[in-house]
N, C-alpha and C positions, 0 to 999 in steps of 0.2 A: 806467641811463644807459650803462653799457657797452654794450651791446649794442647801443643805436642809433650807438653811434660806430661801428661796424663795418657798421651795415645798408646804406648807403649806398653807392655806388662814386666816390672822389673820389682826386684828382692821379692817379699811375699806372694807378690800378682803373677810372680815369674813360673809357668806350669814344669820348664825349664826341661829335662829328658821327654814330658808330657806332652809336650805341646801339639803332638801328631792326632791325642785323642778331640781337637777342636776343630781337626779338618770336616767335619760334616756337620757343624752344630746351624739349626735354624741361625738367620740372620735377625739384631738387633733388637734390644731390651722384653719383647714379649716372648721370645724364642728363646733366649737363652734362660731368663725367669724361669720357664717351665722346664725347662732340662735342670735347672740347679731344684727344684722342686724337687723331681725324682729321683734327684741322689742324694739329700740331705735328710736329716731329720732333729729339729729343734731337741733339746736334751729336756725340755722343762716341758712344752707342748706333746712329748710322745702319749701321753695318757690320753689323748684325745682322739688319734688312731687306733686305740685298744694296745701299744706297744710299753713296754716292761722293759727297761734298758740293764745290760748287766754292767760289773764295772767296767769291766773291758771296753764296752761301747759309750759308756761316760768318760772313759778319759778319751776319747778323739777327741773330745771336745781342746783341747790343751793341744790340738794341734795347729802350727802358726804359719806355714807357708802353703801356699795352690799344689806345691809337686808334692807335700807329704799326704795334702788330703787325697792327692788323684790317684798317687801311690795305692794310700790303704783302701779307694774305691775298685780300683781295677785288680788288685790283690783280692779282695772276694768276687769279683764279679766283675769276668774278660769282657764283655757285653759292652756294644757303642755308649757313651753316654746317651744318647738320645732314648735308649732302654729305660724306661724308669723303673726304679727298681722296687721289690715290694716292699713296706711301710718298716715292718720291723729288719728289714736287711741294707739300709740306709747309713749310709754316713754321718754320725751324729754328730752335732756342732751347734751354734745359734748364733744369734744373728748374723754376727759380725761374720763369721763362714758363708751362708747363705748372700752375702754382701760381697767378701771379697774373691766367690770362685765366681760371681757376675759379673765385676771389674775385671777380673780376667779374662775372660770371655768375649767380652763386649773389647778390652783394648787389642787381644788378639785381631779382632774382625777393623781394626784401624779404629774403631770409635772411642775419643776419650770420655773419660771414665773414669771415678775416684767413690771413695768409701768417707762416707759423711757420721760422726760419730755424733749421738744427742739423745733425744725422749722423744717417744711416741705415747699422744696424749689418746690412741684409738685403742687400746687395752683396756685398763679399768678408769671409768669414772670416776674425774676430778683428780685423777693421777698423772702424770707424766714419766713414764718407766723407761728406763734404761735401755737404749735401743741403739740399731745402728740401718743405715739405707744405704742403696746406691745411688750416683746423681751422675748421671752423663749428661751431655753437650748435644743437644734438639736443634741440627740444624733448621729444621722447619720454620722451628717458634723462636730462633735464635735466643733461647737460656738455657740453661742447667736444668734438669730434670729428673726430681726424684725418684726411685724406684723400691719399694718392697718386693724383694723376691721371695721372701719368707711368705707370703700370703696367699699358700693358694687357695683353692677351693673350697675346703674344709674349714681353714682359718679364716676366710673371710665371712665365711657363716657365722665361727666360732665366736670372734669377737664385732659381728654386726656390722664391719666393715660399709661404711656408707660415702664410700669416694670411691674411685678406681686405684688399684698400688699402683698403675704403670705413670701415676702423674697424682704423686703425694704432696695435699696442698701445703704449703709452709707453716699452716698453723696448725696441722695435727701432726710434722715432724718439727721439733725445735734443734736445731743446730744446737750441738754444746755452748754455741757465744751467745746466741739468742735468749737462749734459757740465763743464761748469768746476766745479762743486761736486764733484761725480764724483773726476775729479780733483784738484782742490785737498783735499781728504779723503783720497788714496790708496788711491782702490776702482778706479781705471784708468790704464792710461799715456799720458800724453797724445801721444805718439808715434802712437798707434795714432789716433786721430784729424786729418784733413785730407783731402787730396786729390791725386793724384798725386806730387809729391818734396816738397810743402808739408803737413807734421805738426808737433803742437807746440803748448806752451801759448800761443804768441802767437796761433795761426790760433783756433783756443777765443775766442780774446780778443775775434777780430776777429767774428768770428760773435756773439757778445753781443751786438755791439752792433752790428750787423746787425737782430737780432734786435727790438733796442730800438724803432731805424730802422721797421720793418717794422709792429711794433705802433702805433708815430704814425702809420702809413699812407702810410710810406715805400719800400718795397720796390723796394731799390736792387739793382745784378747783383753775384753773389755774389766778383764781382774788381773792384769797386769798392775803393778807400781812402780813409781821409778824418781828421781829426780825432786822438782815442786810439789807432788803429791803429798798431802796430808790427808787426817783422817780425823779433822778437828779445825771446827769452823776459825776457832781462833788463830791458830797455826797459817792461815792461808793467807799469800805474799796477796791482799788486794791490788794494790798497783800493775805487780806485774801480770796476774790474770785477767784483770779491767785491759789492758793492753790488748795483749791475746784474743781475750774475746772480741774485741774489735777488729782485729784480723781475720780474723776466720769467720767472723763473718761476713765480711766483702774481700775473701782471699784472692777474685783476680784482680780487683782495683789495686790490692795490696801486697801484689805478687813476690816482687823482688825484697820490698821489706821481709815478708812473709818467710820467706828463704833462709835471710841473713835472722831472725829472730829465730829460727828452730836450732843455729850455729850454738845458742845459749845450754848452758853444759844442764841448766839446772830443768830443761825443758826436752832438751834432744835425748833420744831412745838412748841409752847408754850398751856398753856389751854385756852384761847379766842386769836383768827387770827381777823384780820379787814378783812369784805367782801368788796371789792372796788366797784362792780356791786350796792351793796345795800346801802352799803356807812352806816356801822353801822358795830360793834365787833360783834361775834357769835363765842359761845362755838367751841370748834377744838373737 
């Protein structure tokens, strides 16, 4: 049963009028990787292609479902996605885009597939930064298996990349509950986790339950706020994110809990999120 909840592409993952442009995409996690390569472009990483983003092209970033992005990619450019398109005429977005038009992708072709929210410790040294992966279901290896589609070629130059993205080991992706168990045990500082001058056990917090979000088949932008979120270590419900985190991190063991715990008003996505980047509410 778990696994047909993920097989499918619906709300965000849903490409929905689009869906015709996935009739030719390569089959399963290496093939579609490189097609979402082509058509995205990190908003933070473009300086590394020699690309100068205007605002026009930094606010796609703010964009939250599969059929707004496909929209605005086939709106500049009729071309199969299989075309990859040149560096500066990309789809800008980060991770979590790069993440969730692969979930789409990949559930379109029947493979489930979910969007895993947490830190990736392969950036900067002694960091754990704000990141987001894919994780499909390997029947081969019967688990779950991580995926960076954000990494291609040039990235994995860029940041030294010494594992392969199609099979990210657990300990250079922390799940959001990993990371706060992590922590709340005193095996890391939670300092060392966040994102540019935002570290700290509340951002842990907030990613949790991101995380949570994302497993309902939510997969909201990673400067969304909503509900439990705070912005202040003191301010954070211990209990109930101890909880959570423990969920999510063995979410199929703890499926049905899982389920009935996102029902919680102070946790589940509500109908307007605050955007923090823009700093004003915007419909969910």
């Amino acid at each position: 049963m778990t696994l047909d909840f993920y097989r499918r592409p619906i709300d965000f993952s849903d490409p929905d009028g689009h869906a015709h442009l996935f009739a030719d995409l390569p089959p399963g996690p290496e093939g579609t990787a490189k097609v979402v390569q082509g058509l995205l472009m990190h908003q933070h990483v473009a300086p590394a292609y020699g690309v100068s983003l205007s605002a026009e092209q930094h606010a796609e970033a703010h964009i939250r479902p599969v059929a707004g992005m496909l929209a605005s990619i086939v709106a500049h450019d009729p071309q199969p996605l299989t075309r990859p398109r040149p560096a500066k005429e990309r789809q800008v977005g980060v991770c979590r885009h790069f993440t969730l038009l692969q979930v789409s992708m990949l559930r379109g072709q029947g493979l489930p597939a979910r969007a895993r929210c947490g830190f990736g410790a392969y950036f900067e040294a002694g960091k754990f930064l704000d990141h987001w992966v894919t994780e499909y279901w390997n029947e081969k290896k019967g688990r779950w298996t991580m995926v960076d589609a954000q990494m291609d070629p040039r990235q994995r130059d860029l940041f030294r990349l010494a594992f392969d993205p199609l099979d990210v080991p657990r300990d250079q992706f922390l799940v959001a509950g990993e990371a706060w168990a992590l922590c709340r045990q005193g095996g890391a500082d939670p300092r060392a986790f966040g994102i540019l001058d935002m570290h700290g056990l509340w951002f842990i917090a907030g990613n949790v339950i991101r995380d949570l979000a994302a497993l309902n088949n939510r997969e909201m932008l990673p400067w969304d706020g909503w509900g439990a979120m705070v912005m202040d270590d003191s301010k954070i419900d211990l209990e109930l994110i101890d909880r959570i985190a423990a969920l999510t991190r063995e979410p199929d063991a703890h499926f049905d809990v899982l389920r009935a715990a996102y029902r919680d008003p102070r946790l589940a996505v509500p109908a307007t999120v605050f955007n923090h980047v823009l700093n004003c509410p915007e419909a969910a």
